[in-house]
C-alpha positions in Angstrom: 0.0 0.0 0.0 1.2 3.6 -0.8 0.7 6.9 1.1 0.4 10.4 -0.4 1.9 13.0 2.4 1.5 16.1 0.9 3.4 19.1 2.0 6.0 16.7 2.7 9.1 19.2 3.1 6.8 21.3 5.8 7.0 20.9 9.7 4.8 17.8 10.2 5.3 16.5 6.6 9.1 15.3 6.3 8.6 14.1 10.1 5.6 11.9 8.7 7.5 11.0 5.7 10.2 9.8 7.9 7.9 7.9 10.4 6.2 5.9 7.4 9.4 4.9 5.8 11.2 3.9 9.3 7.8 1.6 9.7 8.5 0.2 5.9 5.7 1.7 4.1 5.6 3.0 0.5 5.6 6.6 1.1 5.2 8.8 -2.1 6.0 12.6 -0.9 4.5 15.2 -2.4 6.9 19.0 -2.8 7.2 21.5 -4.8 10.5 21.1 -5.2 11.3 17.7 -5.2 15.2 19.0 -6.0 15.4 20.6 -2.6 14.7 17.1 -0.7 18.5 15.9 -1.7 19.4 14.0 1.9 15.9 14.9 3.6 14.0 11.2 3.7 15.1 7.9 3.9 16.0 5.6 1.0 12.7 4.7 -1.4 11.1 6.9 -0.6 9.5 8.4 -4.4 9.7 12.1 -4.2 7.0 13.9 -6.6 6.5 17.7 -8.0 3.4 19.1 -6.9 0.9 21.1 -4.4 -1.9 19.8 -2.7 -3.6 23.4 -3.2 -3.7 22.6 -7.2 -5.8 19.0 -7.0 -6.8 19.3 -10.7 -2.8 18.6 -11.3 -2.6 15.5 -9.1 -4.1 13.1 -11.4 -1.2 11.3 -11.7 0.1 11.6 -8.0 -2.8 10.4 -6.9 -3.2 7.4 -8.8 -2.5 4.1 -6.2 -2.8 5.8 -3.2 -4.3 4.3 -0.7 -3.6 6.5 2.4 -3.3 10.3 2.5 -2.0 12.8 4.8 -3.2 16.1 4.5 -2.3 19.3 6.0 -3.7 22.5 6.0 -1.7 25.5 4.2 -2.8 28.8 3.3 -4.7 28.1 -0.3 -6.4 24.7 0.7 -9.4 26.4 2.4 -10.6 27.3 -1.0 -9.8 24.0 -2.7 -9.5 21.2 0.2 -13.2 19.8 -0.6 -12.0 19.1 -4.3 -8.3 17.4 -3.2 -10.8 15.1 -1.0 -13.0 14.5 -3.9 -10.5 13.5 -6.0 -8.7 11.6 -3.5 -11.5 9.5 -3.0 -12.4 9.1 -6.5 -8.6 8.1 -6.8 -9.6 5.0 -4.4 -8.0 6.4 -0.9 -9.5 4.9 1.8 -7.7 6.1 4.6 -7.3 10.2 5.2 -5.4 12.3 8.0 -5.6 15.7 8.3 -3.6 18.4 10.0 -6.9 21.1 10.7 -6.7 24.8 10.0 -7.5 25.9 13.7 -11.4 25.5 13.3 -14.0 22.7 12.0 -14.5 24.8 9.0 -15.7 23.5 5.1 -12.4 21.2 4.4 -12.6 19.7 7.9 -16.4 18.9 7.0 -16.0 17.7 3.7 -13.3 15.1 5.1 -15.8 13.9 7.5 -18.6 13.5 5.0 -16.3 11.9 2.3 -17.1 8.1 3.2 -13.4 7.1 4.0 -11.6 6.1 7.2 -10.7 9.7 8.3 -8.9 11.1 11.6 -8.5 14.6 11.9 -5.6 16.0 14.7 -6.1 18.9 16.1 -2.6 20.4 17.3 -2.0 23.3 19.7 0.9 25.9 19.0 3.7 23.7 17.4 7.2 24.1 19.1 8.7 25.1 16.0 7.3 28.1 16.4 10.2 29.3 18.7 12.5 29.1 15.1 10.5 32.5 14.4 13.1 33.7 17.2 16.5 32.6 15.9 17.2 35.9 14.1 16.9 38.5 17.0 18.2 35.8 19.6 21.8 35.4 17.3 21.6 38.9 16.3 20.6 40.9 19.5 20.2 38.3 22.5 16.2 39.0 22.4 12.9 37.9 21.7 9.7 40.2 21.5 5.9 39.1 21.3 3.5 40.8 22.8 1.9 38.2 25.3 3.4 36.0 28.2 0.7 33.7 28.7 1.1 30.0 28.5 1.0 27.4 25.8 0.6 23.2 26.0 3.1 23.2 23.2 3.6 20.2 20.7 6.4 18.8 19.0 5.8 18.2 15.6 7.5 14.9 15.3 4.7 13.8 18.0 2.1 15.3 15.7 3.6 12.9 12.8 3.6 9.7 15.0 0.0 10.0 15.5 -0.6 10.1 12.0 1.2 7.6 11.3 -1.1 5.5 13.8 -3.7 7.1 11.9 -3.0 5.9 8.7 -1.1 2.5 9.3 -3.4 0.9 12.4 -7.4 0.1 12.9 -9.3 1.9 15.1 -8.8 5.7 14.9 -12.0 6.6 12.0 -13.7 8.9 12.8 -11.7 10.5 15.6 -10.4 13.9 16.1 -7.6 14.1 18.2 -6.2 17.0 20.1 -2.6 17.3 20.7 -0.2 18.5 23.0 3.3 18.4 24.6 3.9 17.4 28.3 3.5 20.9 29.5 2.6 24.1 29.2 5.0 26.8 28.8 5.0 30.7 28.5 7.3 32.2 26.1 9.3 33.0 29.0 10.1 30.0 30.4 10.6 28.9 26.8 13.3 31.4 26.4 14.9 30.0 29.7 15.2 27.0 28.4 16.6 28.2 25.1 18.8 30.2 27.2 20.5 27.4 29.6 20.9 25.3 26.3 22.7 27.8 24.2 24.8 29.4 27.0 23.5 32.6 26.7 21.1 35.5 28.0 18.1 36.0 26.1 16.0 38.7 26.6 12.1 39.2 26.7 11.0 42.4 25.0 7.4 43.3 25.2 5.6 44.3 22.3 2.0 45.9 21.4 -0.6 43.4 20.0 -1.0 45.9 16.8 3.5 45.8 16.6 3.1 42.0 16.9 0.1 42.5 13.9 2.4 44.6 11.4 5.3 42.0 11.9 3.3 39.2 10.7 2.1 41.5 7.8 5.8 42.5 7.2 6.5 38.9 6.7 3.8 38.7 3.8 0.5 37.7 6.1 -3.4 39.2 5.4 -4.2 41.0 7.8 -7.2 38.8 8.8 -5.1 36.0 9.5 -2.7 38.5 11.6 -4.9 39.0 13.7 -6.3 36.2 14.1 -3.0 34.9 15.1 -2.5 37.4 17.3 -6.1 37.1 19.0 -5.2 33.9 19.0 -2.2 34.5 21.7 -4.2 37.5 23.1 -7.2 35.4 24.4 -5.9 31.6 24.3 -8.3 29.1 24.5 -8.6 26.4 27.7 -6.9 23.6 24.9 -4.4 25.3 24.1 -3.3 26.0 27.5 -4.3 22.6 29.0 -1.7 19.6 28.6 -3.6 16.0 27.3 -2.5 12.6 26.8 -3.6 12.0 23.6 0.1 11.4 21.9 1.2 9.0 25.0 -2.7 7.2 24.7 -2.1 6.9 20.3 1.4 6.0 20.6 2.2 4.3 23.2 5.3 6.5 23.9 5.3 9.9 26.4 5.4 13.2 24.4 8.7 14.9 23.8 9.0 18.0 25.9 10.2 21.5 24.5 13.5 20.8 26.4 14.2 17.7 23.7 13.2 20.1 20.6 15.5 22.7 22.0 18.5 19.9 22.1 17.6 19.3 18.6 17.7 22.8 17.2 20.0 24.7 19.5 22.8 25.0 16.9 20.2 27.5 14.9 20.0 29.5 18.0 24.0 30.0 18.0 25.6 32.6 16.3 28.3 30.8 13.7 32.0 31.8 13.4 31.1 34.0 10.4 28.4 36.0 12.5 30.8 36.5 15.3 33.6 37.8 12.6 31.4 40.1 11.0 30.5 41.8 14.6 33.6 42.7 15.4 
């Protein structure tokens, strides 16, 4: 059996590639750029050009798949009911899906499709700290405009799930919520960060319209600005309220920020060439 991952290059993607092949699955990942995967997955696995947000292209891609992951990127709100349409009409049988933040038209579409379908509902992902690796090599900071706590989740955890999902009976029909081992504010995030990379990092307040243009800045509508903001402004009781869920799928304790910070502290470092160039 074969299993579309789209987005496969993206947080959760490679890490569910990864999973699949290390189980011994036929994994067919689905980039953009299938040039800029050199080294990323494991052996066999069949890398293939293409975007989940274009589904009238995936003729081809989709042809003898049986299992697909999807997750949700900006553009598949408008064209997520058609990918699952086509998927299905492909013969998939079995669906994940990485939601957009609310039960919205995609999320519903998946659960009226007639396939096996489990839906995971993450809180913030811990890669979100990676938005921080600029001012913290540069200036020894980090500025956001809130300091309230979040049940944070490794995305690697996020991708073991699915691949439960997808590979094992008994998880149709279910929408999982998922979240690390605690719940953290950004700073005792950046304490962490801080004991890890040797060095003093600073929190620098913000305004909730500062924290607004800087998304903008980065190339985000303002809707979903502030909606990301609003999101940190007034966070929900989930998002702040650590669950079981990836211990109860997988049979394994969630990783805790501490472990994802082991695993990217090197990006938080400034590099000979950065220290060269500051003197």
């Amino acid at each position: 059996m074969t299993t579309l991952v789209t987005g496969a290059t993206g947080n959760t993607g490679r890490h569910i590639v990864s999973e699949l092949a290390r189980r011994g699955e036929r994994v067919r990942a689905l980039t953009r750029n299938p040039s800029a995967t050199t080294g990323m997955f494991p052996a066999g696995v069949e890398v293939v050009a293409g975007t989940h947000t274009a589904p009238e292209t995936l003729g081809a891609v989709l042809e003898g798949a049986d299992r697909l992951h999807i997750t949700f990127t900006a553009g598949l709100a408008e064209v997520g009911t058609e990918l699952i349409r086509r998927a299905v009409d492909a013969g998939v049988r079995r669906i994940t899906m990485v939601w957009g933040g609310t039960v919205g038209p995609v999320e519903e579409s998946l659960a009226d499709s007639g396939v096996e379908w489990t839906r995971l509902e993450p809180q913030e992902f811990m890669s979100n700290a990676l938005t921080w690796v600029e001012s913290i090599r540069t200036e020894g900071v980090v500025r956001e405009p809130y300091d309230f706590p979040s049940a944070l989740v490794h995305e690697a955890d996020i991708a073991a799930v699915a691949a439960v999902a997808l590979l094992e009976d008994g998880h149709a029909g279910r929408a999982y919520n998922l979240t690390g081992p605690q719940s953290l504010t950004p700073s005792e995030r950046i304490a962490i960060l801080s004991r890890a990379i040797a060095r003093d990092i600073a929190f620098v307040p913000i305004t909730h319209e500062q924290a607004i243009d800087r998304l903008m800045a980065a190339g985000v509508s303002r809707a979903d600005a502030e909606y990301v903001i609003g999101w940190y402004a007034a966070p929900s009781e989930d998002s702040t309220t650590v669950v079981d869920t990836v211990e109860r799928v997988t049979g394994r304790a969630a990783r805790t920020f501490a472990q994802w910070v082991a695993e990217h502290a090197h990006r938080f470092q400034d590099s000979p060439v950065d220290r060269v160039a500051a003197t």
